[in-house]
C-alpha positions in Angstrom: 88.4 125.8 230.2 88.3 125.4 226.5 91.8 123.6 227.0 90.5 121.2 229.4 88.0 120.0 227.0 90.0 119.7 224.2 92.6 117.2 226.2 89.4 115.4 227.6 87.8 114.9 224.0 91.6 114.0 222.5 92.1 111.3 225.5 88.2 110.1 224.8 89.5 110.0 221.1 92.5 107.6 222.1 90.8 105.1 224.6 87.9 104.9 221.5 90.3 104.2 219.0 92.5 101.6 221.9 88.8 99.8 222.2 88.9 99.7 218.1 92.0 97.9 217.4 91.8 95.7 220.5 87.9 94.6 219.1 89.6 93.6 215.8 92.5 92.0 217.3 90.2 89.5 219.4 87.9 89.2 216.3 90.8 87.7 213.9 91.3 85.4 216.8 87.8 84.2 217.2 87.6 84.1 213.6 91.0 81.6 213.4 89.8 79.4 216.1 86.4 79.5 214.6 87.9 78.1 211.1 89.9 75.3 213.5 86.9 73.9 214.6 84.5 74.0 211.4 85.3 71.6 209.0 84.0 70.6 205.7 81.7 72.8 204.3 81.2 75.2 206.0 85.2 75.6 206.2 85.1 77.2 203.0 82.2 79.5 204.0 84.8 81.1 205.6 85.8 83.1 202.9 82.4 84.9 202.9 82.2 85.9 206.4 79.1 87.4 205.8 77.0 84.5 204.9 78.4 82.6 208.3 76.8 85.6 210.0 73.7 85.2 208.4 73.6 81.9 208.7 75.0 81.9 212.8 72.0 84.1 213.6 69.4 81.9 211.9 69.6 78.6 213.2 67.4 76.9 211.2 69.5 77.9 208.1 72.5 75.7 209.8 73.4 73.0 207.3 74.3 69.9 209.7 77.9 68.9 210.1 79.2 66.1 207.9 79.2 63.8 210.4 75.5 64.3 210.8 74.6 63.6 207.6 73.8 60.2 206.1 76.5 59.5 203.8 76.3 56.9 200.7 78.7 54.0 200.8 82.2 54.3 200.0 82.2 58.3 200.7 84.8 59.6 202.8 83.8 61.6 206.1 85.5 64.8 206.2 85.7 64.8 210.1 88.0 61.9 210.2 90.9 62.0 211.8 94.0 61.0 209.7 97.2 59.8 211.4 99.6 62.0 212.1 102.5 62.4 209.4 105.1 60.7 212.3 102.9 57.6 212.3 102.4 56.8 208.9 106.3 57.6 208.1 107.3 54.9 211.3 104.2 52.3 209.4 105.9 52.7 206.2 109.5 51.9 207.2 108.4 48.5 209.4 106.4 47.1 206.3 109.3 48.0 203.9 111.8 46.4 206.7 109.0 43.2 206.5 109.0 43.4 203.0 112.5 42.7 202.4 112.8 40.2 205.2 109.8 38.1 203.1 112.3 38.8 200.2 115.1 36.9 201.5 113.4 34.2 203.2 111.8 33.1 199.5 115.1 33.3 198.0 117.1 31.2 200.3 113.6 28.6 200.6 114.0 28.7 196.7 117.5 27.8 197.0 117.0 25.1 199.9 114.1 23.9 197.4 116.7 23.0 195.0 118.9 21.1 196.9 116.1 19.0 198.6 114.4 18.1 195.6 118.2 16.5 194.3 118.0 14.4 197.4 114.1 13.3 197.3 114.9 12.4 193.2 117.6 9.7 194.8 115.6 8.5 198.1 112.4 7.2 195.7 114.4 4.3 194.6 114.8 3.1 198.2 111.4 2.6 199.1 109.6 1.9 195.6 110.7 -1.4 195.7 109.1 -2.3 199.4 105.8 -0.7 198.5 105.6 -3.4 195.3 106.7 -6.2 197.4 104.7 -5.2 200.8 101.8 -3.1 199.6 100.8 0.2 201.0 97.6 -0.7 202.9 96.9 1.8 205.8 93.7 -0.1 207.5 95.9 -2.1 209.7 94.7 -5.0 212.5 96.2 -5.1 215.9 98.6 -2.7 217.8 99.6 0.0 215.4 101.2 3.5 215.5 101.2 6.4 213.5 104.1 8.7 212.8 103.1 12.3 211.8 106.5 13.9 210.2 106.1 17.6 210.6 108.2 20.6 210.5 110.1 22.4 213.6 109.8 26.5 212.0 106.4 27.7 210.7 106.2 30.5 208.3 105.4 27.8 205.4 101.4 27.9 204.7 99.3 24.9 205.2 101.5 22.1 204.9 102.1 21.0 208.7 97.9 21.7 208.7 97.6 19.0 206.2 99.6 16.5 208.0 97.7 16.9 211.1 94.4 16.7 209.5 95.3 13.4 207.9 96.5 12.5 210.9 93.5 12.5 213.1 91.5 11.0 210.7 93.3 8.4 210.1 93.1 7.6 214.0 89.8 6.3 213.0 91.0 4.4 210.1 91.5 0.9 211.9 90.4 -2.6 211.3 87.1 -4.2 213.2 89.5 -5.7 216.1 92.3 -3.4 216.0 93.5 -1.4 219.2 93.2 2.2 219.0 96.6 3.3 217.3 99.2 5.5 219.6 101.3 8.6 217.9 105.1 8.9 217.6 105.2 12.3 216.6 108.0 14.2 214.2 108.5 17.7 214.5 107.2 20.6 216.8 104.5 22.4 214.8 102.7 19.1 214.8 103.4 17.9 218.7 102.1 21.4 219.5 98.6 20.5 218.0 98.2 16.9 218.3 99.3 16.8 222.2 96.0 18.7 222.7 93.9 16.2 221.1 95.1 13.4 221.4 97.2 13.4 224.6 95.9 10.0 225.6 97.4 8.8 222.6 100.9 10.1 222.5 103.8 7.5 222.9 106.6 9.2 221.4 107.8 13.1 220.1 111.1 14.3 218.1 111.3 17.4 217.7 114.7 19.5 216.3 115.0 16.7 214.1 114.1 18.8 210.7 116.4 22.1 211.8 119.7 20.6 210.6 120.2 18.9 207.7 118.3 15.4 207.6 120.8 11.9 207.0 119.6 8.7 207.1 121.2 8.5 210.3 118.7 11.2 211.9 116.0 8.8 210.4 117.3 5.3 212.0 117.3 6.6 215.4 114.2 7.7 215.3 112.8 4.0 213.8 115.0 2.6 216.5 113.1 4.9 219.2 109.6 3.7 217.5 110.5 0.0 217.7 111.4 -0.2 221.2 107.8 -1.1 221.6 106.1 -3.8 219.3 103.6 -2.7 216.8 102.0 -4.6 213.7 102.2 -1.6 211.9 103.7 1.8 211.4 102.1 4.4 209.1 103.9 7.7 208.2 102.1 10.9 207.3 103.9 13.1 205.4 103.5 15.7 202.4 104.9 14.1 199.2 106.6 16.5 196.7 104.7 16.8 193.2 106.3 20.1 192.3 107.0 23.9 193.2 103.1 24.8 193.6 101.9 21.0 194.7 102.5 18.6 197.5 100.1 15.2 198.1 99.3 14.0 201.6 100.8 10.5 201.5 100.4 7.5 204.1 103.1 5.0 203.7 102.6 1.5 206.0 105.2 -0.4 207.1 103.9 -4.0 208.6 106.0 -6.0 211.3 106.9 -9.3 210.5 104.5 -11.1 212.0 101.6 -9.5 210.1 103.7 -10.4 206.4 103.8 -13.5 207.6 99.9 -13.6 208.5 99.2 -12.2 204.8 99.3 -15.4 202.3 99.5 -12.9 199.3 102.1 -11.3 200.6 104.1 -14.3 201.2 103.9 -16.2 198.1 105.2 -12.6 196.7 108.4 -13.1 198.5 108.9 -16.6 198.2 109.4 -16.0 195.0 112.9 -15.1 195.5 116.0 -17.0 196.6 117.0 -15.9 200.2 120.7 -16.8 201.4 121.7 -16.8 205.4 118.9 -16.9 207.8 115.7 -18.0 207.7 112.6 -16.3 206.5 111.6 -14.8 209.8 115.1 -13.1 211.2 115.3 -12.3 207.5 112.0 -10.6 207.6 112.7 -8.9 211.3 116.2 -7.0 209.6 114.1 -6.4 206.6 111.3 -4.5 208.3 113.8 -2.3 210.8 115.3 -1.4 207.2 112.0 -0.8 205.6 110.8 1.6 208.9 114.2 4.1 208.8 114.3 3.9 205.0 110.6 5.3 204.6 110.9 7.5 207.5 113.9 9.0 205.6 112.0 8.9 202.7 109.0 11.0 204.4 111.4 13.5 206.2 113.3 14.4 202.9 109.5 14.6 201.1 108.1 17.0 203.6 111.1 19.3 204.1 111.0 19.4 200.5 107.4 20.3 200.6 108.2 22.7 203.4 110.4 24.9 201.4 108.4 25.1 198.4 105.6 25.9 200.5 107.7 28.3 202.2 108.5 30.0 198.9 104.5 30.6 198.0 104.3 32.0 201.8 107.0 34.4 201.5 106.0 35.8 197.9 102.0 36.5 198.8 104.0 38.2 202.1 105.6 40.4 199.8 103.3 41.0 197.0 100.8 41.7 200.3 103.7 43.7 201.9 104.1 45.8 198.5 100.1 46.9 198.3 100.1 47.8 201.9 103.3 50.2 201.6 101.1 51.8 198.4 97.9 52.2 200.6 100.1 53.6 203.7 101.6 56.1 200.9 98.9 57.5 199.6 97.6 57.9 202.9 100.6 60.2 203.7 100.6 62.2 200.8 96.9 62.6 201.1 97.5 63.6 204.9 100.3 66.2 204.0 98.6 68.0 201.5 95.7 67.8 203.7 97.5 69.2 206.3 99.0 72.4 203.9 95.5 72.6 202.3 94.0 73.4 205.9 97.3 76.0 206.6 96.2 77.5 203.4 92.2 78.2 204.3 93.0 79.8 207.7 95.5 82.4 206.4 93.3 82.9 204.0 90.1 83.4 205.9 91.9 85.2 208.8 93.1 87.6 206.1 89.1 88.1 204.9 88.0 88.8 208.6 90.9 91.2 209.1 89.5 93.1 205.6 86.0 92.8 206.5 
């Protein structure tokens, strides 16, 4: 009998001491998944187990979570939930790939730039003449058109925006007894926009015109297109070239040659000089198919040179904006990393506490 009861107290003894280390088992993992949900402040708490009790059993002394809490401006809530490491690696190598994309683009606008500035330096000297002799007076009388000259690719600021602008106001610009003027429209980015506001006005589009290099070839079809259909006058819209930073909306007039011949001042001008062949009216009807192709030349080489420089200031603010986000999404990984080992840190540590305790 005294046998029995010492192998019934020694089996009591083992299930007692079974029940001990499966209690402090289950408390280190309370305690872990406790410390996975608490964040902020009372995170650290952690550490002190004793004051979470404390606190746990008097409700009232529960601070309330940051979230909770009226925060001033700017602060940063310690609840929020930062992208994952994966995310924030994939973000920074599509803006670095964007980045040097922007790069190239402004280099080979720079050196397009170049090239079509040569050109407009050389076209001036056609047309300067014409405006002396013809004037440049865009409130016309009559049956008019107006030839909008913008660019087939985007991805160059506001310089197809400024042609359009001018372009419907100057829909207004007309003389007392003038028809209302009808579009013959250059280029896709502005067809795109002015065939939705003025669709009732639209006569003629070109577009894929400005991919390829411009001749004066390109141009003369073009006036040969407009002219199938008698106007007074033609006015072109285009961005004139002033320099790498600077480009002037310009409206150049070209007037048939029945409205020279209506304009006394005009024609004491050119009767000034001695004119061999024809007469003065065939000789004024060669000279103003001339006049249209060699200003629409003009205004195609002006705003393609516009286009690239624009295309320049585009593609560096893309970088330079391209640069400062890849800084911000870096900081946000580091930030997020050490975050991430900071938070490792705290739960071995407080599991290690609880496990002591």
């Amino acid at each position: 009998r005294p046998l029995a009861s010492r192998l019934r107290g020694a089996s009591k003894g083992a299930e007692e001491l079974e029940r001990k280390r499966d209690g402090a088992n289950w408390s280190a993992m309370a305690l872990r998944a406790f410390s996975n949900v608490l964040k902020g402040r009372l995170q650290q708490q952690l550490l002190a187990p004793a004051s979470v009790c404390g606190a746990i059993q008097s409700p009232s002394a529960v601070a309330p979570f940051p979230s909770q809490q009226q925060q001033p401006k700017g602060a940063v809530d310690m609840q929020q939930r930062f992208a994952s490491q994966l995310v924030v690696r994939q973000r920074m190598k599509s803006v670095g790939n964007i980045m040097k994309i922007t790069k190239a683009m402004k280099m080979v606008a720079a050196a397009r730039m170049r090239g079509a500035q040569t050109k407009v330096e050389g076209c001036r000297g056609i047309v300067d003449p014409s405006i002396k002799l013809f004037g440049d007076n865009p409130l016309v009388e009559g049956k008019s058109v107006t030839v909008p000259i913008t660019s087939d690719k985007g991805l160059c600021g506001g310089v197809n925006s400024q042609v359009n602008r001018v372009t419907k106001v100057l829909q207004d610009v007309v003389g007392p007894e003038a028809d209302k003027p009808k579009l013959a429209i250059v280029g896709d980015k502005g067809r795109s926009v002015l065939s939705r506001t003025h669709a009732d006005s639209l006569e003629y589009t070109c577009t894929e015109a400005t991919k390829q290099s411009i001749t004066f070839a390109t141009a003369s079809a073009i006036a040969e297109d407009i002219m199938k259909t008698d106007y007074e006058a033609s006015r072109v819209v285009f961005n004139r070239f002033k320099s790498a930073i600077a480009f002037q909306p310009t409206v150049a007039t070209v007037l048939a040659p029945e409205a020279i011949e209506s304009q006394p001042a005009i024609v004491e001008k050119f009767d000034e000089y001695e004119l061999e062949g024809p007469d003065r009216s065939e000789f004024l009807t060669d000279l103003q198919e001339f006049n249209l192709a060699a200003t629409l030349y003009w205004g195609m080489l002006e705003n393609g040179c516009s286009e690239q420089a624009s295309r320049v200031q585009a593609m560096e603010n893309s970088s330079k904006n391209a640069e400062d986000m890849l800084t911000a999404l870096t900081i946000k990984y580091n930030k997020t990393r050490q975050a991430g080992i900071t938070t490792e840190l705290i739960e071995i540590i407080s599991g290690a506490v609880a496990l002591e305790g």
